[in-house]
C-alpha positions as CSV (number, residue, x, y, z in Angstrom):
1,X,-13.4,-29.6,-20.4
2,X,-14.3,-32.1,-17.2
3,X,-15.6,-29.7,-14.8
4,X,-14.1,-30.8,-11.3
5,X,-16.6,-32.0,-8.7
6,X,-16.1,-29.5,-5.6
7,X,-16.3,-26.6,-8.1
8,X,-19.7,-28.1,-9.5
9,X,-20.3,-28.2,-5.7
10,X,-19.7,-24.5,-5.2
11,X,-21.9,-23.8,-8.4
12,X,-24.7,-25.8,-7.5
13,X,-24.9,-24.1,-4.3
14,X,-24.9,-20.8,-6.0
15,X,-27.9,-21.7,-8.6
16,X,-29.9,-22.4,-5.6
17,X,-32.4,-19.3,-4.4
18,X,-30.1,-17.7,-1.7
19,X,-28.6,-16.0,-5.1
20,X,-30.6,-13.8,-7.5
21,X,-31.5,-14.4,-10.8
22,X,-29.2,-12.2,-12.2
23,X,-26.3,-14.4,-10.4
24,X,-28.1,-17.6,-11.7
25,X,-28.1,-16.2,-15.5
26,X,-24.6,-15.6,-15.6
27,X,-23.2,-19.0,-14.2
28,X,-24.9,-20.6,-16.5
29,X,-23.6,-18.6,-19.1
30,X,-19.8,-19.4,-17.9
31,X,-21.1,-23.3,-17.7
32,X,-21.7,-23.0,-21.9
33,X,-19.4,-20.7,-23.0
34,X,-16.5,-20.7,-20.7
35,X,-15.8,-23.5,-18.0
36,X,-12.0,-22.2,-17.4
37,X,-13.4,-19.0,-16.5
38,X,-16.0,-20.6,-14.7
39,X,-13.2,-22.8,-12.8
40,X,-11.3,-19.2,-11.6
41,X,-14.5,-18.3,-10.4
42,X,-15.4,-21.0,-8.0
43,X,-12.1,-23.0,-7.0
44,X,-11.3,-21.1,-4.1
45,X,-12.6,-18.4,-1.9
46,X,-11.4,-15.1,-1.7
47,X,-9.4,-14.3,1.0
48,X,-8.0,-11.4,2.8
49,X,-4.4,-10.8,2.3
50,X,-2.3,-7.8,3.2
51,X,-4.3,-5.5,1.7
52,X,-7.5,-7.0,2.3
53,X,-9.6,-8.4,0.1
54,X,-9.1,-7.8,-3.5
55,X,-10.0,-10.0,-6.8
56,X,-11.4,-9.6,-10.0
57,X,-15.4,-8.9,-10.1
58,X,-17.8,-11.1,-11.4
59,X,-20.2,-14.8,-10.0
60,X,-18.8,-16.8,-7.1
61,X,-17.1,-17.1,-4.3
62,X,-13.4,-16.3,-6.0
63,X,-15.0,-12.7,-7.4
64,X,-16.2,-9.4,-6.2
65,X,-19.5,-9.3,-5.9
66,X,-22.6,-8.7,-4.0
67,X,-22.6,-12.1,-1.9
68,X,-19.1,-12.6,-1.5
69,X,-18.9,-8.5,0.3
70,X,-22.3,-9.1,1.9
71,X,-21.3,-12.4,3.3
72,X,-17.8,-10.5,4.5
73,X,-19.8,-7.4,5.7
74,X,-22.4,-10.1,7.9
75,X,-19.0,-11.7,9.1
76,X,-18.2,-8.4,10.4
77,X,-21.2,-7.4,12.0
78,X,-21.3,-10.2,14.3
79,X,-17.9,-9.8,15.1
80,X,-18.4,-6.4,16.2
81,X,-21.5,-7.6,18.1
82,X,-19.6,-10.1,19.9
83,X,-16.5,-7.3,20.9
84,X,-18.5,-4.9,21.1
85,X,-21.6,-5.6,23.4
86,X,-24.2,-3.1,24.2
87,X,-22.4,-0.5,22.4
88,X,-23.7,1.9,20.0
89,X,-21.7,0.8,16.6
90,X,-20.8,3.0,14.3
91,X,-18.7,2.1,11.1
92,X,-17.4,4.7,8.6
93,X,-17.5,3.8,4.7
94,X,-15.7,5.7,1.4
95,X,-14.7,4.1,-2.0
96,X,-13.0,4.9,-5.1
97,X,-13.2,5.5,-8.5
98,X,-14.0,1.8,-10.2
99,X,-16.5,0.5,-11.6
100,X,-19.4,-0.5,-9.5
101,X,-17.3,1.1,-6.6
102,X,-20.5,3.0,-5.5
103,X,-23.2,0.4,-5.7
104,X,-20.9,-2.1,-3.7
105,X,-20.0,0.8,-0.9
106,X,-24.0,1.4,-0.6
107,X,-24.7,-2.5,-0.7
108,X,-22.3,-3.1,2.4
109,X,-24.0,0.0,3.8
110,X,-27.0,-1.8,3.6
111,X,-25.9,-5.0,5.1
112,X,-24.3,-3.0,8.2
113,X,-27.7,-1.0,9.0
114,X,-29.9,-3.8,8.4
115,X,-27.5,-5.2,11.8
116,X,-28.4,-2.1,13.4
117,X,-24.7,-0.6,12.9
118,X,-24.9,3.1,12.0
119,X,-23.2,3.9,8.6
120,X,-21.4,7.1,7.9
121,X,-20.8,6.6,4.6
122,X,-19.1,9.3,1.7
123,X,-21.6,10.3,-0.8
124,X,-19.1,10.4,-3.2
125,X,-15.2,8.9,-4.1
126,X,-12.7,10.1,-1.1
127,X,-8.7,9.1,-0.7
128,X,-8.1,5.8,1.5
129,X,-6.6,7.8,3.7
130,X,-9.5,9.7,4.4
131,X,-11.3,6.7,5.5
132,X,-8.4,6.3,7.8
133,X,-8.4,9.8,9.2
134,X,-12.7,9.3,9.5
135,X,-13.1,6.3,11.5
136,X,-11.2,8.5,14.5
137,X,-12.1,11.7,14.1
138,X,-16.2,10.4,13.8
139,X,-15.4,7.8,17.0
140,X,-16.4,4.4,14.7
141,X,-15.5,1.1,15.7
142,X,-14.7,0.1,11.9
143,X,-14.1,1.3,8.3
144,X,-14.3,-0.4,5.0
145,X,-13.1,1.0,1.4
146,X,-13.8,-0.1,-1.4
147,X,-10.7,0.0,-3.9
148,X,-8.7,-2.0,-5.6
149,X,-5.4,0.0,-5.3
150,X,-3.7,0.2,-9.0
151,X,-4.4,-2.9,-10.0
152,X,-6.5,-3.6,-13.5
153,X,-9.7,-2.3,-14.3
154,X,-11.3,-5.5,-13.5
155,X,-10.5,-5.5,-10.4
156,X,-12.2,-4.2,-7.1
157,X,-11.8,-4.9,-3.6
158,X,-12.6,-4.1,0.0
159,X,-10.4,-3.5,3.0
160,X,-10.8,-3.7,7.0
161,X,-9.9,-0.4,9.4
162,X,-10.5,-0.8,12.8
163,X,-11.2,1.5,15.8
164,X,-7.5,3.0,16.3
165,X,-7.8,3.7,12.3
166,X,-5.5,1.0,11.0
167,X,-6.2,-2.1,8.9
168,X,-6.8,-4.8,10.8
169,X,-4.6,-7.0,12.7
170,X,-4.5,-9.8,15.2
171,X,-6.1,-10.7,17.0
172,X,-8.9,-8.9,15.1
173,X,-8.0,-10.2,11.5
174,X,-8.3,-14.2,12.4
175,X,-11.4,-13.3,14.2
176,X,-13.2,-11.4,11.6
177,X,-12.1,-14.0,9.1
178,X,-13.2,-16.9,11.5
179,X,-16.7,-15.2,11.9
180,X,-16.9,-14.7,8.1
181,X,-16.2,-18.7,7.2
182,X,-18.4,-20.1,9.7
183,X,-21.9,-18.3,7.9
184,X,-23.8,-19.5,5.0
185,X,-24.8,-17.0,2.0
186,X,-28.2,-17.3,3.3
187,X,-27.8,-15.5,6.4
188,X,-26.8,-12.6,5.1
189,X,-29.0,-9.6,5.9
190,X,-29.3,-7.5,3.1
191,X,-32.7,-5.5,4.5
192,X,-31.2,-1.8,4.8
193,X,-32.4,0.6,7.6
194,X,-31.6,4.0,5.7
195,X,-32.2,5.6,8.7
196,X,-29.1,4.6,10.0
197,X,-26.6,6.1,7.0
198,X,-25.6,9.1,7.3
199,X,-23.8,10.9,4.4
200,X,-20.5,12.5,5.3
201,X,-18.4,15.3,3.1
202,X,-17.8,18.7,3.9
203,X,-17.2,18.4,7.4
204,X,-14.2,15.6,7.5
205,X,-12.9,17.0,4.2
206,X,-12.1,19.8,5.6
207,X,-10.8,18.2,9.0
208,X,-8.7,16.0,7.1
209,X,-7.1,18.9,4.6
210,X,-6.2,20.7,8.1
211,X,-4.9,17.7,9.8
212,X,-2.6,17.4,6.8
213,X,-1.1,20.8,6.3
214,X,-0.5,20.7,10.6
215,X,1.3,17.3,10.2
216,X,3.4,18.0,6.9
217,X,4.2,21.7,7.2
218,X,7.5,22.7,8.2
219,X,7.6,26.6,8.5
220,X,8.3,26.4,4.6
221,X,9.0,30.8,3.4
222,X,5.5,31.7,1.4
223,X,8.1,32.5,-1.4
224,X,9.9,28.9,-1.8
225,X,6.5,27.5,-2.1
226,X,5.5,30.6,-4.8
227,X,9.0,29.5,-6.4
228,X,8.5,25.7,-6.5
229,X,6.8,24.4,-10.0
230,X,4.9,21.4,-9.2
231,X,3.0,18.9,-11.6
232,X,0.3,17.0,-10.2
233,X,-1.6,13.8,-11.8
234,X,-4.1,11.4,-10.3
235,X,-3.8,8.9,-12.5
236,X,-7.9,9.5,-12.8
237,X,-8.5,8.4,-9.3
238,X,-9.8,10.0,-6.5
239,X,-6.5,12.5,-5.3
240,X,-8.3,14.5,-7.1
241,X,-10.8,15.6,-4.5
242,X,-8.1,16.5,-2.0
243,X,-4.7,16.9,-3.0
244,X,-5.3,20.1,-5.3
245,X,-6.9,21.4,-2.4
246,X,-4.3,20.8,0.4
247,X,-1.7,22.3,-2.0
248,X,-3.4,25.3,-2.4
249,X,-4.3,25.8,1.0
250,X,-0.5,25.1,2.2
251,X,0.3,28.2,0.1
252,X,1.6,25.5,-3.2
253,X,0.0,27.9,-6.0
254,X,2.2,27.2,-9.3
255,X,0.6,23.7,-9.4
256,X,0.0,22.1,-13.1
257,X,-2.4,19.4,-12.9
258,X,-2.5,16.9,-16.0
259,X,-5.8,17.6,-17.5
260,X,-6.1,14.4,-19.4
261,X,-5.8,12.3,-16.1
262,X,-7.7,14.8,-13.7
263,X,-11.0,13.1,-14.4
264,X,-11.7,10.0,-12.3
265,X,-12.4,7.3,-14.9
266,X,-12.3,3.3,-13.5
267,X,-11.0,2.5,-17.4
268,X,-7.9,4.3,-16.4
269,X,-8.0,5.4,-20.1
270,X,-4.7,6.8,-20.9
271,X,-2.3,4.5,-18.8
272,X,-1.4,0.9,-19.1
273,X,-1.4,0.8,-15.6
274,X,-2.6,3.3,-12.8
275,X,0.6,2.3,-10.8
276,X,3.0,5.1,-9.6
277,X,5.7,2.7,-9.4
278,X,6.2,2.2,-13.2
279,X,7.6,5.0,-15.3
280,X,4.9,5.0,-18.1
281,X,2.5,6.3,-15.8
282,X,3.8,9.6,-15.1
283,X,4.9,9.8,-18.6
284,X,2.2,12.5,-19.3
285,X,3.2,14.2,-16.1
286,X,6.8,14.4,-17.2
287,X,5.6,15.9,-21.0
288,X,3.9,18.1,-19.0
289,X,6.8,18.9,-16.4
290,X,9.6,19.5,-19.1
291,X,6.4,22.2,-21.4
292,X,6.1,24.2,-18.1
293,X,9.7,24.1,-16.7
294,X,9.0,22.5,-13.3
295,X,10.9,20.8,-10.9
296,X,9.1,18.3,-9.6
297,X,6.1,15.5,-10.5
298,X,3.8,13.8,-8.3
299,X,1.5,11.0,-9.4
300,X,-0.9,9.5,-6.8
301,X,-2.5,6.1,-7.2
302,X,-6.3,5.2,-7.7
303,X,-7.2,5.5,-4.2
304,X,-4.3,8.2,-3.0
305,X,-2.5,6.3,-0.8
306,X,0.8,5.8,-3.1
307,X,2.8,8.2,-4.9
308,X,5.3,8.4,-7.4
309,X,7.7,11.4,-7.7
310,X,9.9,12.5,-10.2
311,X,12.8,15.0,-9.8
312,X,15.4,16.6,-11.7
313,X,19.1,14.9,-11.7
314,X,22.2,17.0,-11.8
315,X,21.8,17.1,-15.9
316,X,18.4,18.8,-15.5
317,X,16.6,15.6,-16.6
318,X,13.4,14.3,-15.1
319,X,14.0,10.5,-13.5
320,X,11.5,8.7,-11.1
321,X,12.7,8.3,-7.6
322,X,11.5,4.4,-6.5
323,X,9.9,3.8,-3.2
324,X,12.9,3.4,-0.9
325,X,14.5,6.8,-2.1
326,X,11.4,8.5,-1.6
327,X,10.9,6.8,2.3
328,X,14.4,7.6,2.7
329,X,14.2,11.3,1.8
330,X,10.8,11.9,3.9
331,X,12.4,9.7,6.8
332,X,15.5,12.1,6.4
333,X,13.5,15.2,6.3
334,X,11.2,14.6,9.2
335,X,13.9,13.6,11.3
336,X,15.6,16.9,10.8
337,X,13.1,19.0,11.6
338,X,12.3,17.3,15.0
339,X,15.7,17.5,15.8
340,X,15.6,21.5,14.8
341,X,12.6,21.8,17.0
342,X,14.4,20.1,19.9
343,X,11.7,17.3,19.4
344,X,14.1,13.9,19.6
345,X,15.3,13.0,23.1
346,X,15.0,9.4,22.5
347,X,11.7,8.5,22.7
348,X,10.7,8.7,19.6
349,X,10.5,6.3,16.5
350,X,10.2,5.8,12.9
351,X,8.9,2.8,10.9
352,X,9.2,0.2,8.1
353,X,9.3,-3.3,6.3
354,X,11.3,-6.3,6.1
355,X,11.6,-5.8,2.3
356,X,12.6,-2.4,2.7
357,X,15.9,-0.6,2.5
358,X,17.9,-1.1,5.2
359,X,19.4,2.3,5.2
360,X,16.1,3.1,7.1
361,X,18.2,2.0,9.8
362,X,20.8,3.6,9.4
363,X,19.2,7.0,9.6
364,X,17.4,6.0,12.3
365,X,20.6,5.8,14.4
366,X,22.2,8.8,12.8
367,X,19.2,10.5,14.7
368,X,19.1,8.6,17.9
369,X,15.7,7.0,17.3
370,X,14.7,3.8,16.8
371,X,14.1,2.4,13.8
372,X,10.8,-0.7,13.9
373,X,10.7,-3.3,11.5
374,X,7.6,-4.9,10.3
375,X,5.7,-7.3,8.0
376,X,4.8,-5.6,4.5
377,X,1.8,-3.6,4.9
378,X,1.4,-0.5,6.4
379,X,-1.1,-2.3,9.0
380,X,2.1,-3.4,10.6
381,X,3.3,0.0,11.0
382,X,-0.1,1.4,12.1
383,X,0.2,-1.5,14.7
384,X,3.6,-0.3,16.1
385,X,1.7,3.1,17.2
386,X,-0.8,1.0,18.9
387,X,1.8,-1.6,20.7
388,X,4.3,1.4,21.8
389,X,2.2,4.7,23.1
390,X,5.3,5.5,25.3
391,X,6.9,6.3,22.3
392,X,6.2,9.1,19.5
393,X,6.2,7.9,15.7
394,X,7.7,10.5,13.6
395,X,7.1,8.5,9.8
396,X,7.2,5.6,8.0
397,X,7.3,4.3,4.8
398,X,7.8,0.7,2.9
399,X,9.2,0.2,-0.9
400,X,6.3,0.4,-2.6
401,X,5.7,3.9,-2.8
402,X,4.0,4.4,0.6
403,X,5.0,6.9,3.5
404,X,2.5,8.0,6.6
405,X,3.5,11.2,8.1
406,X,2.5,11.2,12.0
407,X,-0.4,9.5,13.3
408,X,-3.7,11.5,12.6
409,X,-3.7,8.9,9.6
410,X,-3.3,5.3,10.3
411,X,-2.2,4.5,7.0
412,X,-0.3,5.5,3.8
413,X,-1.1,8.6,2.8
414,X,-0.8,10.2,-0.3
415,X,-2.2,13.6,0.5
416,X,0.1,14.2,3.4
417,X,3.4,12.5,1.6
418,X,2.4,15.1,-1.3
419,X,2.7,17.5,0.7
420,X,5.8,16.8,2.6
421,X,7.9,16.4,-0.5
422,X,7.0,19.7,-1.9
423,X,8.0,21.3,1.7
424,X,11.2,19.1,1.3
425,X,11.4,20.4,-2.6
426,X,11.0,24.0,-1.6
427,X,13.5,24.7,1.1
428,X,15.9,22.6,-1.6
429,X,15.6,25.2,-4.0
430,X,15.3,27.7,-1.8
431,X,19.0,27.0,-0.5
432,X,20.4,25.9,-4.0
433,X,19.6,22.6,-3.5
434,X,17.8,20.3,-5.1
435,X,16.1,16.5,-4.0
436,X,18.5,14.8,-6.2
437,X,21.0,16.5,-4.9
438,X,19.9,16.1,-1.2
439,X,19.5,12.3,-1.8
440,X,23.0,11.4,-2.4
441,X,24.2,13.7,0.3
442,X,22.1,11.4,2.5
443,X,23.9,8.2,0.7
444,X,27.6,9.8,1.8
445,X,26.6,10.5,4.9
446,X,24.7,7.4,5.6
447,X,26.2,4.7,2.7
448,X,25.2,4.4,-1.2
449,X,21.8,2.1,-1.2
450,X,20.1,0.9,-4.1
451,X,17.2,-1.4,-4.4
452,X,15.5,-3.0,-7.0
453,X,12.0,-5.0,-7.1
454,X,11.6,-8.2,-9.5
455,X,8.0,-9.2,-9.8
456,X,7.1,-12.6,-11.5
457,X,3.6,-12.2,-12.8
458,X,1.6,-16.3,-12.4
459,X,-2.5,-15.9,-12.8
460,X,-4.9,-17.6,-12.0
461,X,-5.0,-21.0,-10.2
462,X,-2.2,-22.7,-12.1
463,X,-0.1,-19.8,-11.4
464,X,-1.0,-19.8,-7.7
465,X,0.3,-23.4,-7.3
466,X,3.5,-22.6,-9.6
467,X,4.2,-19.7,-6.7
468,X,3.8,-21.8,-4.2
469,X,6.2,-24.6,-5.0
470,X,8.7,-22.2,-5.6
471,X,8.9,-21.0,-2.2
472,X,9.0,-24.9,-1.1
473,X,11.4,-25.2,-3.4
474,X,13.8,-22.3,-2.0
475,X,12.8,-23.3,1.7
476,X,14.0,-27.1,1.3
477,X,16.9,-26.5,-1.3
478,X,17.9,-23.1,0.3
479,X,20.5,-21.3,-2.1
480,X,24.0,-21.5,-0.6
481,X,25.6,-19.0,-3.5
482,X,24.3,-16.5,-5.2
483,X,26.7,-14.4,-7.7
484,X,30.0,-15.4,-5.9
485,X,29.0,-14.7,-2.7
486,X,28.3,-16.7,0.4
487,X,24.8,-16.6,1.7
488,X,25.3,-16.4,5.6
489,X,22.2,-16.2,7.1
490,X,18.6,-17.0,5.8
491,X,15.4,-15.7,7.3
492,X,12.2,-17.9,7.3
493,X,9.4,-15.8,8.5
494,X,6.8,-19.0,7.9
495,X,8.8,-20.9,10.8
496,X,9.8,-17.6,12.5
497,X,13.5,-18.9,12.3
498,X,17.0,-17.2,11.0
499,X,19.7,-19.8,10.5
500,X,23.0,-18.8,10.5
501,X,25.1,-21.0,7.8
502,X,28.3,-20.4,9.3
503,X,27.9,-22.1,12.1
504,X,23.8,-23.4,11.9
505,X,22.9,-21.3,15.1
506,X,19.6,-21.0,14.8
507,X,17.6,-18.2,16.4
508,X,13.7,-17.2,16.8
509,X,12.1,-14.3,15.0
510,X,9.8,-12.3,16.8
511,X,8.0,-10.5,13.8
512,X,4.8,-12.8,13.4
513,X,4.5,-15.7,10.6
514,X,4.6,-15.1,7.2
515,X,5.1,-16.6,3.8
516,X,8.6,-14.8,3.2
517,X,12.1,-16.0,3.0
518,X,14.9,-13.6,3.3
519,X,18.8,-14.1,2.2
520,X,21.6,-12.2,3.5
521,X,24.9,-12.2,1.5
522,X,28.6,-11.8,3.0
523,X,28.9,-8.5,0.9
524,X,26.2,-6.9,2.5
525,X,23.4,-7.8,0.2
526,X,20.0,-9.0,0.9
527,X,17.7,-10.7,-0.9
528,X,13.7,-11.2,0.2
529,X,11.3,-13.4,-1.6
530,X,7.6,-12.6,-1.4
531,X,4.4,-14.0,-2.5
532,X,1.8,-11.0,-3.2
533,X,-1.2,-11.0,-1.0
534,X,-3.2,-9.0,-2.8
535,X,-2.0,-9.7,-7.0
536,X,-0.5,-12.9,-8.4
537,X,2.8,-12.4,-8.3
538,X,5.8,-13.7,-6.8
539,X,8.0,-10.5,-5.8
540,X,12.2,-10.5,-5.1
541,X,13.8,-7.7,-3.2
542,X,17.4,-6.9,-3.9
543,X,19.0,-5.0,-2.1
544,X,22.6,-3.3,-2.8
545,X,25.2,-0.8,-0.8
546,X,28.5,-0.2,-1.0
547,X,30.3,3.4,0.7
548,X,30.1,6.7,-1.3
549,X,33.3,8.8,0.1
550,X,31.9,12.3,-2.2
551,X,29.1,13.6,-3.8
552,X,31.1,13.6,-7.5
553,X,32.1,9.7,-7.3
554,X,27.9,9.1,-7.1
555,X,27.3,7.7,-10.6
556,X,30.0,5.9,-10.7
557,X,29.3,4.0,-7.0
558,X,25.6,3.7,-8.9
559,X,27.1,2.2,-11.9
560,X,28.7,-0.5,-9.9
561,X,25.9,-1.2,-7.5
562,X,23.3,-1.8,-10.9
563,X,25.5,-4.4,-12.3
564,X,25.6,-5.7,-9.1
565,X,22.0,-6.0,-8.9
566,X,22.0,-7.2,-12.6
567,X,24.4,-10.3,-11.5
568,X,22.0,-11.3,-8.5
569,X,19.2,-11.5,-10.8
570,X,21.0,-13.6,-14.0
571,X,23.1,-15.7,-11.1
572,X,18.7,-16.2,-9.6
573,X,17.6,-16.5,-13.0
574,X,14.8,-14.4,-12.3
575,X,14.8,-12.6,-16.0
């Protein structure tokens, strides 16, 4: 195999003594044994998507690794030197439970003191959200975690939190990234002043467990939560540390964790993937749930800022509810209890995504708050807090199994949304009730929704270009039909335009650019097309709805809307 010239360009640069030996030994093992590996690893350079930066570890600059971090980290550092001048910096650091997740968190340590930038850094794996919740309540400028979310064990990754707690955003994001691509590996400092990191634990563990249970407790009887049988499972990541712990102190004591998965383990060992999202996951959680009785299952991702839950239907058997019924039900249940508390006079609001479901809307207006409506990633939502202080944000939530509770965290938040489902669970049973049941109350009164997510899995560089052209592909031959039905109106956040096709009237979107096309269908459907930022994958959004007149006529209104959803897909040939 012809190795191309600019990626001999990128190797040669990294055989040169900027890089350690170590790095030099195993390029040149990828140059004998594996040039197609050693192509992924050097034909592009790792960017930062919507979640960061994320990417398989290993050499060069398309892998997780010392230099690629470092040279990030030094990007940083000046950045924060240039916004931040004659300030004393301080950035807060935690990580998760992959491999190498420590020795990277203490390497970008290093680079950060050795720019004179204090470091208060987690001795040990903490939640994402914690790292959230730390860079305010410790007054920091910045915050980085080290996680690569659920994807595989290979992977790692490394995300931005600025000063208000959020990821970053613009103008801070282009900066950072500008900053970043104009050094060379060589000017990295990697000299550590250990007098500037300070380990953190104790103290913001337990400032963070207290901020929870204030933000997600809603005057739930001590006996409902005695009453409510809970399994927990982290997946082997690091909920672990905290959710246990919040439970308990909340007063959640018939709590069954999955013993098998309670150990943090980067392998992920006895799932196929640590993703909430897919069933097989919590499949040990539901064995476990139907042994002790319980009524409800809660899975958190690697890094605790997802969840999955799983409820009982109206036969009494376990199913897992997907992201959108989740946001919807904590959306629906915060809402009510501001109202209760005579907290909603119209200056408040709640928060979510372009790909989400659009009943968010609807219950927005039901309450008489606004609903905001972002770019996926909860960075966007953080943002909204930042852009709107006149206005209160109750919760938000996207489809894929995020919700943040209030704004002590400025991100999703596993540990709060655990919490907040199991106060929502409890006062269900307590009255009869149950979240099933709850949920389609909420789709008579606000119409039957139902969402699905298709992801198109395309790796490595071939499969990045393959992505691309079909997004050019859909933007220059835009779909006119899909399944019998008109599209009426398509959505192009790249050119920040939405083109009517009844009549062509073009208007301008005010969400900023992104690579995302959206179709909306005379019926009411809508259909989103989405290249990952963060995984190679293409991802469609369908979305479904259709009036539900009783609670009894559910599964058949269900029934219709999922062969509904099965026609868009065959009619897209997205099988």
């Amino acid at each position: 195999m012809e190795i191309k010239q600019n990626i001999l360009d990128a190797v040669n640069e990294w055989l040169t003594p900027t890089f350690d030996n170590e790095t030099h030994i195993a390029i040149k093992e990828l140059m004998t044994t594996s040039p197609a590996e050693l192509e992924e690893s050097f034909y592009k350079n790792l960017e930062f998507g919507t979640g960061g930066m994320r990417g398989v570890m290993g050499v060069g600059n398309n892998r997780i690794n010392k230099y690629t971090l470092g040279k990030s980290t030094q990007g940083l550092c000046n950045y924060m030197h240039e916004v931040f001048p004659n300030k004393k910096l301080k950035v807060a650091i935690a990580y998760d439970c992959r491999h190498n997740s420590k020795t990277l968190a203490k390497l970008v340590a290093d680079v950060f003191t050795a720019n004179g930038i204090s470091v208060y850094l987690f001795s040990d794996l903490r939640p994402t959200p914690e790292l959230s919740f730390a860079v305010k309540y410790l007054g920091c400028q910045a915050g980085i975690v080290l996680t690569a979310s659920h994807n595989p064990p290979e992977y790692n990754g490394y995300k931005v939190y600025w000063e208000d707690g959020g990821q970053i955003v613009p103008p801070e994001d282009k900066g950072i990234i500008t900053s970043i691509e104009n050094l060379n590996y060589n000017e990295i400092n990697f000299t550590a002043n250990e007098d500037l990191i300070h380990y953190i634990d104790t103290e913001v563990d337990k400032a963070f467990i207290k901020s929870s249970i204030q933000n997600a407790s809603f005057n739930t009887d001590a006996a409902a939560k005695e009453n409510l049988k809970i399994v927990f499972t982290s997946l082997h990541g690091t909920s672990i540390t905290l959710v246990p712990d919040t439970l308990a102190q909340a007063g959640y004591t018939n709590v069954h964790i999955v013993p098998e998965q309670a150990v943090p383990n980067g392998d992920f060992p006895t799932v196929k993937s640590p993703n909430p999202e897919e069933p097989e996951a919590l499949a040990m959680a539901i064995a476990l749930a139907e042994k002790t009785n319980s009524d409800i299952v809660i899975g958190t991702d690697p890094d605790c800022d997802r969840l999955g839950v799983a409820v009982r239907n109206n036969e009494g058997q376990m199913i897992l509810l997907n992201g959108n019924q989740t946001m919807i039900l904590m959306t629906a249940f915060l809402l009510e209890q501001w109202k209760k508390a005579g907290k909603i006079n119209g200056k408040q609001f709640v928060g979510s995504t372009i790909v989400s479901t659009p009943m968010m809307m609807e219950l927005a207006t039901n309450y008489e708050v606004e609903c905001k409506i972002g770019l996926t990633g909860f960075k966007w939502i953080a943002k909204m807090i930042k852009d709107f202080p006149e206005l209160e944000f109750i919760g938000g939530g996207e489809e894929s199994f995020g919700f943040m509770v209030g704004d002590a965290v400025r991100d999703k938040d596993a540990v709060a949304a655990t919490l907040l489902i199991c106060e929502m669970a409890a006062q269900a049973k307590a009255k009869g009730s149950t979240i099933y049941k709850e949920l389609v109350k909420l789709y008579v009164d606000n119409g039957c929704y139902k969402e699905h997510l298709v992801s198109l899995t395309k790796k490595g560089m071939h499969g990045l270009e393959e992505i691309n052209q079909m997004m050019i592909d859909m933007r220059e031959n835009p779909i006119k039909e899909i399944n019998g039905q008109r599209v009426i109106m398509v959505e192009d956040y790249q050119s920040s335009t939405a083109k009517n096709l009844l009549d062509d009237e073009i208007t301008t979107l005010q969400i900023p650019k992104s690579n995302v096309l959206i179709y909306y269908i005379e019926d009411g459907s809508k259909i989103c097309a989405r290249p990952s930022g963060t995984e190679p994958k293409i991802k469609f959004y369908i979305s479904v709805n259709t009036e539900l007149h009783a609670v009894e006529d559910f599964k058949e209104v269900e029934e219709i809307l999922d062969n509904k959803i099965k026609d868009i897909i065959a009619a897209m040939q997205l099988n």
